[in-house]
C-alpha positions as CSV (number, residue, x, y, z in Angstrom):
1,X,-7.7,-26.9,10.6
2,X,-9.6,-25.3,13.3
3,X,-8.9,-22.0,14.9
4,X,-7.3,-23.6,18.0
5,X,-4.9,-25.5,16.3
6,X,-3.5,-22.1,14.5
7,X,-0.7,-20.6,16.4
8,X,-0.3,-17.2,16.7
9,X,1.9,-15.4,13.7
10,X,1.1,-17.6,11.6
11,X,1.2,-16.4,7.9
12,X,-1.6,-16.8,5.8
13,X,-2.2,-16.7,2.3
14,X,-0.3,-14.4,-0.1
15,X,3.0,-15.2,2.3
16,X,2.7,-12.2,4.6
17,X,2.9,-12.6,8.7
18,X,-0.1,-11.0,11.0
19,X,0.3,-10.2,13.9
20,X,-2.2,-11.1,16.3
21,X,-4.2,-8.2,17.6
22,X,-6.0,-8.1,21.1
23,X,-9.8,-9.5,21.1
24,X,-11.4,-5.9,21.8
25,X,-8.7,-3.8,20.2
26,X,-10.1,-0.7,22.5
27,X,-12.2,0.0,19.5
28,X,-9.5,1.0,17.0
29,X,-9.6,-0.6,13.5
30,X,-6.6,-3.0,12.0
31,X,-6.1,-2.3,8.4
32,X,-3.7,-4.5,6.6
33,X,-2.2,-3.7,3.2
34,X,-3.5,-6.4,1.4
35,X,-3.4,-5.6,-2.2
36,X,-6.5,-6.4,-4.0
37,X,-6.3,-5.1,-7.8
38,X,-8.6,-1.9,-9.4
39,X,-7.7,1.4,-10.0
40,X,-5.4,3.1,-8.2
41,X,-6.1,7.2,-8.1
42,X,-4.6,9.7,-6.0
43,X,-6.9,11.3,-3.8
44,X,-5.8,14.9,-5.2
45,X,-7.4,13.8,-8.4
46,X,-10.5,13.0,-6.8
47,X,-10.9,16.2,-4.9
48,X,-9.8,17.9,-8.2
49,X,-12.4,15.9,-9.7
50,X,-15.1,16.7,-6.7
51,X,-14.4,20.1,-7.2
52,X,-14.6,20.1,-10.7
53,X,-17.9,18.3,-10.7
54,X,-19.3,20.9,-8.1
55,X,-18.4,23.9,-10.6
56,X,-20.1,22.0,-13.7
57,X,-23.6,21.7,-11.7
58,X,-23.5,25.1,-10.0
59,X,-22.8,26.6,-13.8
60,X,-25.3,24.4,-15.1
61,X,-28.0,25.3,-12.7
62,X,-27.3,28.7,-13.5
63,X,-27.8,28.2,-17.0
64,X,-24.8,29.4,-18.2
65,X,-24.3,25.8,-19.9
């Protein structure tokens, strides 16, 4: 099926409905929630984690490890 022949709000795989967006968009970005697998973190754990990381080399550096 060619692109022309799909109409507009037509859903695609995985059953869920897209809308159709204008060709330029005015430079914003479309994200869809389209669930792909992996793992799932909250981003407080990975700033905890950043900071964390930080510490470790700053104390390492130091020589105090």
């Amino acid at each position: 099926m060619s692109s022309k022949e799909k109409k507009s709000g037509e859903k695609k795989e995985g059953g869920k409905e897209r809308k159709p967006t204008a060709l330029p968009a005015a430079g914003l970005l479309t994200f869809y929630e389209e669930d792909i697998g992996g793992i799932k973190v909250r981003p407080e754990l990975v700033i905890a984690g950043t900071f964390l990381l930080v510490i470790l080399v700053l104390l390492a550096h130091a020589g105090v490890l």
